[in-house]
C-alpha positions, 0 to 999 in steps of 0.5 A, spaced: 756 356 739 760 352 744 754 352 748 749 349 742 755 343 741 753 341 748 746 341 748 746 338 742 751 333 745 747 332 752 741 330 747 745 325 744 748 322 750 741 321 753 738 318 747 744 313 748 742 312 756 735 311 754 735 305 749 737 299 752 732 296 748 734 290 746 738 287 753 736 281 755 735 282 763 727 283 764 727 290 769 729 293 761 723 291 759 720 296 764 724 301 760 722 300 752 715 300 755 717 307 758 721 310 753 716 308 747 711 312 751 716 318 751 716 317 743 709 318 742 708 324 747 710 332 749 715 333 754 719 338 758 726 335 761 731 339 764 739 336 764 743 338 770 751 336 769 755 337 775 763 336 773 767 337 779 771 344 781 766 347 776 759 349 776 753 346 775 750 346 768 743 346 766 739 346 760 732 346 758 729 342 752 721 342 750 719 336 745 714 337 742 710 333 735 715 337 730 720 341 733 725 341 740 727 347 743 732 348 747 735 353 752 741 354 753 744 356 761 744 364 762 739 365 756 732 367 755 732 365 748 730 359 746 733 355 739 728 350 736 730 344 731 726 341 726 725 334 729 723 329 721 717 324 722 720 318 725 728 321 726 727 320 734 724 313 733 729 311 729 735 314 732 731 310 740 732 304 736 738 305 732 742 305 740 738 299 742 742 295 737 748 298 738 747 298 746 744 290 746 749 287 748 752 292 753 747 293 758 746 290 764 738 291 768 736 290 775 732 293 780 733 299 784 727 299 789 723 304 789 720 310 791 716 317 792 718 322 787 713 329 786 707 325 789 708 319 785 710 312 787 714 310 783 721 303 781 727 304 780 731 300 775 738 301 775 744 300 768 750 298 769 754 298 763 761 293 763 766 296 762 772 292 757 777 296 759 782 297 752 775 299 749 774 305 755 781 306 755 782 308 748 775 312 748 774 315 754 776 312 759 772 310 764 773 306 771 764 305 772 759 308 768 751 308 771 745 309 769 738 309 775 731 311 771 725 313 776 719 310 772 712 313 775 707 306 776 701 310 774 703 313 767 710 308 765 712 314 764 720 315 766 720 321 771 728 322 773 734 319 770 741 320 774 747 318 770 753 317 774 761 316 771 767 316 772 775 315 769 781 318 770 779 325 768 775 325 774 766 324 776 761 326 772 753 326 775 747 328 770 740 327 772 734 329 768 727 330 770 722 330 766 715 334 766 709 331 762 703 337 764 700 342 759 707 342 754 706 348 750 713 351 745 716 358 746 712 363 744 719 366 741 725 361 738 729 361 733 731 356 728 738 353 729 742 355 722 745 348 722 751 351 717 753 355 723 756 349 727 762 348 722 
């Protein structure tokens, strides 16, 4: 189940780097839109973890109305879990508020990413160094969306840590086209995660 527990960790820490909802600088703006966009569609990410003097870590999510499913590394087979009407949503503007006052926006340039044009906004999240040094004790910790122009919505996301336990680099890519569920998964068994 270790391997659940991480993707299931991946999924929270996205939706944690994906709602700087209510900070006050206007290229966050760009990201509400995006992400509120993302709520109301099917999508496919892929998140890749690279953590250094270990390999590469990639599992593959599909979002659908209902269901999440997730595939785990080295594995065929596909776990879904019921998504609650309105628990997505929820959970993007519950870490809105709780991130408000800690997200600083700007702009990164731009740039062509699979045939689309699209702008780069960059998150820097200042660190208060008791509050790092007692959770994870980070030295940096930065987040770049690439938000297509045409749709608005987020194509790639690259999220960049690092601390005294050395670097992390997570980066997401998002797929919107013809999203369609496993044909075989099976339904997490939330009693087995204790």
């Amino acid at each position: 189940m270790t391997g659940i527990r991480l993707a299931l960790a991946a999924v929270f820490l996205l939706v944690a780097a994906q709602v700087p909802a209510a900070a006050a600088e206007d290229s966050c703006a760009k990201l509400n839109v995006a992400f509120e966009k993302v709520l109301g569609t099917q999508y496919r990410f892929t998140t890749v973890m690279s953590v250094p003097g270990q390999p590469a870590l990639a599992i593959h999510y599909i979002v659908t109305r209902d269901m999440m499913f997730m595939q785990l590394p080295g594995s065929d087979q596909w776990t879904g879990i019921p998504l609650k009407l309105g628990l997505t949503a929820q959970l993007f503007k519950a870490m809105g508020r709780i991130s408000q006052s800690n997200m600083h926006c700007g702009t990164a340039g731009g740039g062509m990413l699979n045939g689309e044009p699209t702008d780069i906004v960059e998150l820097q999240v200042p660190l208060d160094k008791d509050k790092a040094k007692s959770k994870l004790d980070l030295k940096s910790f930065t987040m770049r969306y690439w938000i297509a122009r045409k749709s608005g919505l987020p194509l790639k996301m690259q999220m960049l840590a690092s601390g005294k336990q050395g670097s992390m680099d997570m980066v997401v890519t998002y797929d919107y086209r013809d999203v369609k569920p496993p044909v075989h998964y099976t339904v997490m068994d939330f009693s087995k995660l204790k």
